[in-house]
py3Dmol code that shows the C-alpha trace and the ligand (Angstrom):
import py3Dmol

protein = """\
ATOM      1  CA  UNK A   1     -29.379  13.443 -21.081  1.00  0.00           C
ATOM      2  CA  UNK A   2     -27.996  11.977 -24.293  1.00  0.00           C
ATOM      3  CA  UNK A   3     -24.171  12.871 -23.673  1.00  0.00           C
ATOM      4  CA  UNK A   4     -22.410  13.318 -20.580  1.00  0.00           C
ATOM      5  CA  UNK A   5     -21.098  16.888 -20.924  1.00  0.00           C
ATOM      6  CA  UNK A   6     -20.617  17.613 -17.230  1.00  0.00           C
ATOM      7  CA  UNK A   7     -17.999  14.543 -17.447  1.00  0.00           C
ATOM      8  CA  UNK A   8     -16.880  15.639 -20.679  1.00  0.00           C
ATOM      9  CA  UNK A   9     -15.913  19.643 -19.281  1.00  0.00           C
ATOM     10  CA  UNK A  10     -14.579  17.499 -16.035  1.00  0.00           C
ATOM     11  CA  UNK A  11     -12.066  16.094 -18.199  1.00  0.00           C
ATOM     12  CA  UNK A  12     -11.266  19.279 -20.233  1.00  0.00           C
ATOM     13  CA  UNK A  13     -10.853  21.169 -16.454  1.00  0.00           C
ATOM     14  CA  UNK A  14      -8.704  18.177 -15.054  1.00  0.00           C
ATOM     15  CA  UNK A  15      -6.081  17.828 -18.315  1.00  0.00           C
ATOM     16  CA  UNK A  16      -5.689  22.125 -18.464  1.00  0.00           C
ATOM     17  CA  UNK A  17      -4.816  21.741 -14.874  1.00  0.00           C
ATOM     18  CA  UNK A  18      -2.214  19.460 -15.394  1.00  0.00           C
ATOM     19  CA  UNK A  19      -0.850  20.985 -18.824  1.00  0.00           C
ATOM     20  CA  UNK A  20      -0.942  24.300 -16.949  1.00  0.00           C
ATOM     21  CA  UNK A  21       1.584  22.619 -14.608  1.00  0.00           C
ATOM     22  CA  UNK A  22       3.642  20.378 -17.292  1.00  0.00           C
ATOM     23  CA  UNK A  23       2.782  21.641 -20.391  1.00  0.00           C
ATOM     24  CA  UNK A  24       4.542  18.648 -22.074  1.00  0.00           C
ATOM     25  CA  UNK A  25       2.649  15.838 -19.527  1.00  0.00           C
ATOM     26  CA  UNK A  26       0.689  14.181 -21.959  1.00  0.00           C
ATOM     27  CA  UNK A  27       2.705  14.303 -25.381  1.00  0.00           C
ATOM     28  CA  UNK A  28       5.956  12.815 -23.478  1.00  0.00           C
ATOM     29  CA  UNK A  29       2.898  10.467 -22.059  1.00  0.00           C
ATOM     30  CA  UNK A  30       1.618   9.452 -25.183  1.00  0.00           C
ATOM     31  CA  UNK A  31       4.993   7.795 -26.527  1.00  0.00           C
ATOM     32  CA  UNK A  32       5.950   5.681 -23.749  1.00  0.00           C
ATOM     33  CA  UNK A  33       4.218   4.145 -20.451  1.00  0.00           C
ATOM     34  CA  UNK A  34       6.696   2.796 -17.815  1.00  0.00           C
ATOM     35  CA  UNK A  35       4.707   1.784 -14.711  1.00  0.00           C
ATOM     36  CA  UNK A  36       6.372   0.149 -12.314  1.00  0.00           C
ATOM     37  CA  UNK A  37       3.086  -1.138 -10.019  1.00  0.00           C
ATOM     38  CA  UNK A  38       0.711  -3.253 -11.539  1.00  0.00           C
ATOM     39  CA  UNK A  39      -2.689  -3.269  -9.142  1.00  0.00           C
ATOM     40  CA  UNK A  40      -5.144  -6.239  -9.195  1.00  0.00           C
ATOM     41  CA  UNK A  41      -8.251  -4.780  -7.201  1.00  0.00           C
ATOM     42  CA  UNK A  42     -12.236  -4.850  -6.696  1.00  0.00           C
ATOM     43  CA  UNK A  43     -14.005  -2.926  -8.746  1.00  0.00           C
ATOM     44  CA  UNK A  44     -15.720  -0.853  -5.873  1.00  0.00           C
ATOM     45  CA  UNK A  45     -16.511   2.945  -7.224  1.00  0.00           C
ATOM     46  CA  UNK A  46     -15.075   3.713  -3.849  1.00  0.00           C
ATOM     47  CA  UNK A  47     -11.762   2.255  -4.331  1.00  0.00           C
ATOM     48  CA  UNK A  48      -9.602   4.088  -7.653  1.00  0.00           C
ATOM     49  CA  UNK A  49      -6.112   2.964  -7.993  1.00  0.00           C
ATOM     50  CA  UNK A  50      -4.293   5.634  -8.762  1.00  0.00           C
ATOM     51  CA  UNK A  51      -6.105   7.887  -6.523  1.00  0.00           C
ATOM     52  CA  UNK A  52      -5.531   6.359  -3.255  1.00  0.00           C
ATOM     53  CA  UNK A  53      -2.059   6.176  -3.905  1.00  0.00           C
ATOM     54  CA  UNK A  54      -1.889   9.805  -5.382  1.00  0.00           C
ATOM     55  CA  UNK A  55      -0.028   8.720  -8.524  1.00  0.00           C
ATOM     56  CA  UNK A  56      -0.589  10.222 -11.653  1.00  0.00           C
ATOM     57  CA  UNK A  57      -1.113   8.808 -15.206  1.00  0.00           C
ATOM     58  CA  UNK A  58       1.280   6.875 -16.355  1.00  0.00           C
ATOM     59  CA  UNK A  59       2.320   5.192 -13.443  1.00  0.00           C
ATOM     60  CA  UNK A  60      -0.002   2.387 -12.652  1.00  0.00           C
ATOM     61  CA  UNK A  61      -1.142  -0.702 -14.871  1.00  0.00           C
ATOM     62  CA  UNK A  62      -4.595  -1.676 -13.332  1.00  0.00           C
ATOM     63  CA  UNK A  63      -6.872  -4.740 -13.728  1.00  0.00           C
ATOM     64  CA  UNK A  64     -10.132  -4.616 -11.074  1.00  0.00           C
ATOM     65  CA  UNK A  65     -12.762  -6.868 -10.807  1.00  0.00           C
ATOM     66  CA  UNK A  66     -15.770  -7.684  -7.824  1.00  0.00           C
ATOM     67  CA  UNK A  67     -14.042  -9.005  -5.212  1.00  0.00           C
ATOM     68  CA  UNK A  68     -10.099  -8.164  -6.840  1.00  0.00           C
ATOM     69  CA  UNK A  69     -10.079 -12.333  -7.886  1.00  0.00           C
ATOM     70  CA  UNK A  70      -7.121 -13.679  -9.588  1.00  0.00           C
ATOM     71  CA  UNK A  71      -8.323 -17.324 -11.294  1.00  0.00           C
ATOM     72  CA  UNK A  72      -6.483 -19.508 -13.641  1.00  0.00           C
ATOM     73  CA  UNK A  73      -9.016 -19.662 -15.808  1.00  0.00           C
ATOM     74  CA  UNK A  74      -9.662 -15.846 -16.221  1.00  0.00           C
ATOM     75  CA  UNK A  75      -8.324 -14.662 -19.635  1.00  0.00           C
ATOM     76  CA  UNK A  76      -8.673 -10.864 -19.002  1.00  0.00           C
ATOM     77  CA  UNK A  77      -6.813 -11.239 -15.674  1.00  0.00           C
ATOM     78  CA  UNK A  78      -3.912 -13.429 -16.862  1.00  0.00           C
ATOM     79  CA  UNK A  79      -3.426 -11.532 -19.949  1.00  0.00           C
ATOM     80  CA  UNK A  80      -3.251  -8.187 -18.112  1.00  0.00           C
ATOM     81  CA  UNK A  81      -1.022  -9.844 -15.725  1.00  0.00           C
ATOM     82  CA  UNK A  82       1.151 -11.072 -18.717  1.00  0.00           C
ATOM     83  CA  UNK A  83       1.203  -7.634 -20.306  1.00  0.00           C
ATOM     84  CA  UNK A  84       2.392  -5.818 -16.834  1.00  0.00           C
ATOM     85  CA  UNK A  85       5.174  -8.261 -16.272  1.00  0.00           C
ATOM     86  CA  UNK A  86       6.489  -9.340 -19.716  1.00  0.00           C
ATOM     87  CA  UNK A  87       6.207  -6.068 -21.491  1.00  0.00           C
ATOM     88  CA  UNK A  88       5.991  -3.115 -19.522  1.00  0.00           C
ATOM     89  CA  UNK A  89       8.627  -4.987 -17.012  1.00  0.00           C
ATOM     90  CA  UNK A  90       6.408  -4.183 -13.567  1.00  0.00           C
ATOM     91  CA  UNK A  91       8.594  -4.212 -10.459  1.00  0.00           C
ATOM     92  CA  UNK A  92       5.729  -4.537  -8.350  1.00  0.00           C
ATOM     93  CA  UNK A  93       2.522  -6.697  -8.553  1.00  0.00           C
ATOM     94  CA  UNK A  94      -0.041  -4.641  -5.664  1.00  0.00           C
ATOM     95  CA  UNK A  95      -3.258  -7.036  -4.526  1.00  0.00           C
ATOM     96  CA  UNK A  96      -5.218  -4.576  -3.198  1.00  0.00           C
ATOM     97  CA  UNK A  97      -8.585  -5.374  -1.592  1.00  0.00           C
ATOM     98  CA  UNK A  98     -10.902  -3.340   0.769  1.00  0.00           C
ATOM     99  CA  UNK A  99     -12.762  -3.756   4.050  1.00  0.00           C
ATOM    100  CA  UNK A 100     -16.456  -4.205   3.547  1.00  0.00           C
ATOM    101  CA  UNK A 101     -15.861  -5.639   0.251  1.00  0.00           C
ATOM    102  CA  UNK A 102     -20.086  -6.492  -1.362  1.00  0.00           C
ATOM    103  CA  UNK A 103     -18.479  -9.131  -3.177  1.00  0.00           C
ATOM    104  CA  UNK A 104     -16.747 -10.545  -0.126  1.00  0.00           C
ATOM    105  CA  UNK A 105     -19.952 -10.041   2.253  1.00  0.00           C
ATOM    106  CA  UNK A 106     -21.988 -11.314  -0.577  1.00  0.00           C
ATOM    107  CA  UNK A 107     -20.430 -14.236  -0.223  1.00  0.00           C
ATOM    108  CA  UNK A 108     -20.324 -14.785   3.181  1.00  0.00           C
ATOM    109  CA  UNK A 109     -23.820 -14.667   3.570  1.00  0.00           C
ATOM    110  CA  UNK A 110     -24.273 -16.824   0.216  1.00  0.00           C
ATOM    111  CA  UNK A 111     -26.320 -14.690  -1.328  1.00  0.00           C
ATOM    112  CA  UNK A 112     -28.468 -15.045  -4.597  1.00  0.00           C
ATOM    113  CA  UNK A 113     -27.745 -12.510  -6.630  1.00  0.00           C
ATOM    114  CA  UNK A 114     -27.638 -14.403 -10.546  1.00  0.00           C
ATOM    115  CA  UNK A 115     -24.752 -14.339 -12.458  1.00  0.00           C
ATOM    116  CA  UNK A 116     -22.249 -12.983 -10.244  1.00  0.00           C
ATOM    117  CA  UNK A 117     -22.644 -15.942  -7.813  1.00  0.00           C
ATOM    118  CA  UNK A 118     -20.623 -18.248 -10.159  1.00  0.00           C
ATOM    119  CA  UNK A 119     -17.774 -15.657  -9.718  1.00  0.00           C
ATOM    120  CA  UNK A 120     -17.674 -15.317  -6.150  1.00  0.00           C
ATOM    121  CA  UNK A 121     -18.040 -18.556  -5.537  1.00  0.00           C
ATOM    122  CA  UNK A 122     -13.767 -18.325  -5.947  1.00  0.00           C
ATOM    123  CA  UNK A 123     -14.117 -16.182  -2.536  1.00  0.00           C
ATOM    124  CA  UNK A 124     -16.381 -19.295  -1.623  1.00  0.00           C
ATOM    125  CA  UNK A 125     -14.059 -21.572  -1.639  1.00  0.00           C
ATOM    126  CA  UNK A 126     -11.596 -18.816   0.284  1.00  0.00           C
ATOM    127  CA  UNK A 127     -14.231 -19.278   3.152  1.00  0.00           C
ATOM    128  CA  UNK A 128     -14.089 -22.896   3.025  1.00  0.00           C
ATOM    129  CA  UNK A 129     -10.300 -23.316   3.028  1.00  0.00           C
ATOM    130  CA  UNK A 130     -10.342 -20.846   6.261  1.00  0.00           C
ATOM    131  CA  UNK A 131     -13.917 -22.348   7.533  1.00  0.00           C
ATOM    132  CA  UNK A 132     -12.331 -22.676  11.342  1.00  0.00           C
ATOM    133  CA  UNK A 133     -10.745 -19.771  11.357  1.00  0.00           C
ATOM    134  CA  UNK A 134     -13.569 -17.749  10.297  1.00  0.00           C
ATOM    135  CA  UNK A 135     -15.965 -19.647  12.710  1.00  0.00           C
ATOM    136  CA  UNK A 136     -13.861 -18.568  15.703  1.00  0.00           C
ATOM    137  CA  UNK A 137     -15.395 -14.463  15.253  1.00  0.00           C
ATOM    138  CA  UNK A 138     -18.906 -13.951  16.473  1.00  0.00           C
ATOM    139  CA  UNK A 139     -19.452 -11.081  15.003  1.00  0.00           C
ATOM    140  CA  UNK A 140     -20.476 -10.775  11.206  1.00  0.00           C
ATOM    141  CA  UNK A 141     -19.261  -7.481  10.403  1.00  0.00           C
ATOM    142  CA  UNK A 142     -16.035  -8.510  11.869  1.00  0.00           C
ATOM    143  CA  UNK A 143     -16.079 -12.113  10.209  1.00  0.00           C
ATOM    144  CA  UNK A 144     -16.429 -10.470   6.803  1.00  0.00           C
ATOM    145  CA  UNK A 145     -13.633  -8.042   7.344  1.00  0.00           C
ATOM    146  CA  UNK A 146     -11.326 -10.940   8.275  1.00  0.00           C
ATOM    147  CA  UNK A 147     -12.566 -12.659   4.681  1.00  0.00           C
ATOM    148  CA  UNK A 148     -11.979  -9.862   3.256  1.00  0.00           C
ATOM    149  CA  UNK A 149      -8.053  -9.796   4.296  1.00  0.00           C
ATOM    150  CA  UNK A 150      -7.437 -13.781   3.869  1.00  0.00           C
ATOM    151  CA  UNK A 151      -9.190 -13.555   0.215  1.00  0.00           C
ATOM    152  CA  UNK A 152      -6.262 -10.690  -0.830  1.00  0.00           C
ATOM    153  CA  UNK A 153      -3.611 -13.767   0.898  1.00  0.00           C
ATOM    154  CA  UNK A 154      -5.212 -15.833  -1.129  1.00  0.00           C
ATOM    155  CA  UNK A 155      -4.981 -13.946  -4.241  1.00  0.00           C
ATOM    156  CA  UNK A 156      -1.421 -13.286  -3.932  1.00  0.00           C
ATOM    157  CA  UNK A 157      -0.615 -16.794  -3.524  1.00  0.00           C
ATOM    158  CA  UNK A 158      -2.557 -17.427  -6.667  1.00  0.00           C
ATOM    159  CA  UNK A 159      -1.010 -14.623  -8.746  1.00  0.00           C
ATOM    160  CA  UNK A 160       2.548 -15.974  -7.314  1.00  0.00           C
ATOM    161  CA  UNK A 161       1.364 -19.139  -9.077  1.00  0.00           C
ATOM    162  CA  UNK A 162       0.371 -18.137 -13.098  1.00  0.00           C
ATOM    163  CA  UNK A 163       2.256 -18.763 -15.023  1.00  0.00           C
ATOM    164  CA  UNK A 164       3.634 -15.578 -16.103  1.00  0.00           C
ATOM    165  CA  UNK A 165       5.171 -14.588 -12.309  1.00  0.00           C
ATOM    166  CA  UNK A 166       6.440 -17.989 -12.157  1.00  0.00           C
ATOM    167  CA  UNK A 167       8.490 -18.181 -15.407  1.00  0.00           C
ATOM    168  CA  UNK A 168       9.470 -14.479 -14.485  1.00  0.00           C
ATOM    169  CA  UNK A 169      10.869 -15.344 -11.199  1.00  0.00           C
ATOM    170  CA  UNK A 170      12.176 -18.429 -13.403  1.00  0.00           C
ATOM    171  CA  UNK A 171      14.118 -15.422 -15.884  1.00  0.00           C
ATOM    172  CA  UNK A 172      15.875 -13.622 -12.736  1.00  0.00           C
ATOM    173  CA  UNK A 173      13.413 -10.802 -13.005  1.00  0.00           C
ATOM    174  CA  UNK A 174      12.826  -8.593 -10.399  1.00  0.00           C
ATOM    175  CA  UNK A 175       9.351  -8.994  -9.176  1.00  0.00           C
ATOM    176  CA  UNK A 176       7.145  -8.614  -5.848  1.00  0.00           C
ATOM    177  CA  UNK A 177       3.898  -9.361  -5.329  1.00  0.00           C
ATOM    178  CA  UNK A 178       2.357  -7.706  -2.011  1.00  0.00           C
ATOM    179  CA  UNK A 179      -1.213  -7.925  -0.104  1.00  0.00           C
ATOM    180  CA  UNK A 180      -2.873  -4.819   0.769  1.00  0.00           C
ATOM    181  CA  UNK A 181      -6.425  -4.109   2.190  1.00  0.00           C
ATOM    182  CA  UNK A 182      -8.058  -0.183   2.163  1.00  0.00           C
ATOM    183  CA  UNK A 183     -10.447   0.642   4.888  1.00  0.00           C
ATOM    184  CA  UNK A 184     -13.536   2.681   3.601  1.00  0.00           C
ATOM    185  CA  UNK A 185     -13.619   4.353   6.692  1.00  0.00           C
ATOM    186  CA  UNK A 186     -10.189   6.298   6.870  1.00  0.00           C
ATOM    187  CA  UNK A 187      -8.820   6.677   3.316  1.00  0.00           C
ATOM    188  CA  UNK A 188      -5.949   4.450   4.678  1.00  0.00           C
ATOM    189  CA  UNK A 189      -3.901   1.298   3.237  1.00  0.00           C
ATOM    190  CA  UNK A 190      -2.646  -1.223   5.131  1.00  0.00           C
ATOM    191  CA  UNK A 191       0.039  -3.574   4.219  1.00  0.00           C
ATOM    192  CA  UNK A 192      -1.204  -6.844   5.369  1.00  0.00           C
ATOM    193  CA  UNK A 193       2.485  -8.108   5.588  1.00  0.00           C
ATOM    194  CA  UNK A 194       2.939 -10.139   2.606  1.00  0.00           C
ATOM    195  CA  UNK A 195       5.687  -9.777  -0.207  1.00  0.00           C
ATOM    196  CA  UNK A 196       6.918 -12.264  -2.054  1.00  0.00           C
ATOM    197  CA  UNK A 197       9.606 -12.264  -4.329  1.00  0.00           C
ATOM    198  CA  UNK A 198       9.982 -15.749  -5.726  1.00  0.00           C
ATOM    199  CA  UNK A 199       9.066 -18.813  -5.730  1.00  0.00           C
ATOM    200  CA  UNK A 200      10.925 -20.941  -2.541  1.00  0.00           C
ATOM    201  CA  UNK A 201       9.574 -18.014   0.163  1.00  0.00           C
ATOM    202  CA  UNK A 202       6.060 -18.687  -1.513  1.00  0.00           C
ATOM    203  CA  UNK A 203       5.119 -20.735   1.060  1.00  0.00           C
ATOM    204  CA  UNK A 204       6.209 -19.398   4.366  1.00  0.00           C
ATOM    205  CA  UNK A 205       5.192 -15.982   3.483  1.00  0.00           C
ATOM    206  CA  UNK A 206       2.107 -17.403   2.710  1.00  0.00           C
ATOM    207  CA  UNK A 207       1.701 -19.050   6.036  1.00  0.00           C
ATOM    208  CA  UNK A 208       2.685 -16.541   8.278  1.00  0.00           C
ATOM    209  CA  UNK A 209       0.565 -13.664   6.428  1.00  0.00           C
ATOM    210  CA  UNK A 210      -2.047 -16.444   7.078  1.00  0.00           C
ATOM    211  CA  UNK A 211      -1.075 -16.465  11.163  1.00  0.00           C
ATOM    212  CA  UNK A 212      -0.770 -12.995  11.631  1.00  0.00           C
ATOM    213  CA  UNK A 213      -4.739 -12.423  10.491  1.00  0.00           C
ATOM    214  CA  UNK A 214      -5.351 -15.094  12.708  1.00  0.00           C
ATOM    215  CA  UNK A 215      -3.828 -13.225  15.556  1.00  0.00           C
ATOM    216  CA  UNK A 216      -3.835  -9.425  14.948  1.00  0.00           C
ATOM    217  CA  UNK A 217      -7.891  -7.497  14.827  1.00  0.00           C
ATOM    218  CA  UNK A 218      -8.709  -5.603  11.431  1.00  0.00           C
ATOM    219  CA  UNK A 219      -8.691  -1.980  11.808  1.00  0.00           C
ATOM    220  CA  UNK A 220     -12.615  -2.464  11.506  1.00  0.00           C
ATOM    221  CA  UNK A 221     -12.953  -4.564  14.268  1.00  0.00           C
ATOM    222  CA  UNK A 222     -10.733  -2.139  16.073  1.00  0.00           C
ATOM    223  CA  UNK A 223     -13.291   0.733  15.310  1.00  0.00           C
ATOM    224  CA  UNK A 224     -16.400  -1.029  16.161  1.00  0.00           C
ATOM    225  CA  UNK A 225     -14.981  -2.409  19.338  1.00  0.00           C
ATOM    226  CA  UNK A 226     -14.389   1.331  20.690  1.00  0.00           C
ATOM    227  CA  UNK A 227     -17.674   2.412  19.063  1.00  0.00           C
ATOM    228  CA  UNK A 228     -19.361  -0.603  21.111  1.00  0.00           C
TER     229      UNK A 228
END
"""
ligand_1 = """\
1
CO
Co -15.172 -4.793 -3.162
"""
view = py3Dmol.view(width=600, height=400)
view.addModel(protein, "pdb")
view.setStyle({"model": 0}, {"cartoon": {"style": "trace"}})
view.addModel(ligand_1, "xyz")
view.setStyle({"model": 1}, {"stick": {}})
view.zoomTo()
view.show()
């Protein structure tokens, strides 16, 4: 098939059902966005911003990538990040990751896959900086659900240190940036406990989101321990 039409009469269905309920949606739409979340997450088909939050247009900014990575080096990222917080005036910066990440378990098990193994090397280096922690869980399945939480900590921290958060926190604007990780398995979100909201609780957030993985079971370990 040369042309997706089944996509093409999806769209047409989904934007009459919303014009049918706001007839006006998408021309007021169309002169202004005002989001007030901006969401940095992995690129999974499985895991759609605004969907699992049940927001409609308009109300998200969204960068996603394998593994939802934040580097310093990573134009597309930064300057996504830049355009959330400096123009559109974000309140909220969302690091959203997901249980049974491929990126994350790709990782873990250092596999070859070409290319994208000079990306997640980042999540590498994730697993090295929490090497004892991680060794402490026998089980795999388990050990790359815990990566998969302490690579989102990670990726706060890092997004609490561009550039563009810092000098913003450096202007007096209001800003958060919060850690959350989606299980596959339920539909649900959970808040893994980390908010920040400038730059001298950095660190201590940091540290005790950091302790509390250490000491609480993901919801996946959870469920495979009573399926066990
Ligand atoms: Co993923």
């Amino acid at each position: 098939m040369r042309s997706l039409t089944n996509l093409i009469e999806r769209n047409r269905a989904w934007a009459e059902k919303i014009t049918s309920r706001e007839p006006d949606f998408f021309r007021k739409l169309s002169e202004q966005q005002a989001p007030e979340y901006f969401w940095i997450g992995c690129s999974d088909s499985r895991v759609s911003a605004n969907e699992i939050v049940n927001l409609p247009p308009g109300e998200m900014f969204v960068h996603r990538n394998v593994a939802n990575v934040v580097v310093h080096t990573d134009l597309n990222c930064l300057s996504a990040t830049q355009y959330a917080v400096e123009a559109l005036k974000v309140k909220h910066i969302i690091v959203c990751g997901h249980y049974g990440c491929g990126g994350v378990k790709a990782a873990l098990q250092n596999q070859k896959l070409g290319l994208i193994d000079n990306w997640l090397r980042h999540v590498q280096d994730v697993m090295r900086e929490h090497a004892a922690l991680l060794a402490e869980i026998g089980d795999e399945s388990d050990r790359i659900d815990k990566l998969c939480e302490l690579n989102i900590i990670e990726q706060v921290y890092s997004v609490c240190q561009t550039t563009v958060v810092q000098s913003a926190w450096e202007r007096g604007q209001e800003l958060t940036v919060h850690g959350w990780i989606y299980a596959l398995t339920d539909g649900h979100v959970q808040d893994l406990n980390i908010h920040i909201t400038n730059q001298e609780e950095m660190s201590t957030v940091y540290r005790n989101a950091i302790a509390a993985v250490r000491q609480t079971k993901s919801s996946g370990e959870l469920s495979r321990q009573t399926a066990r």
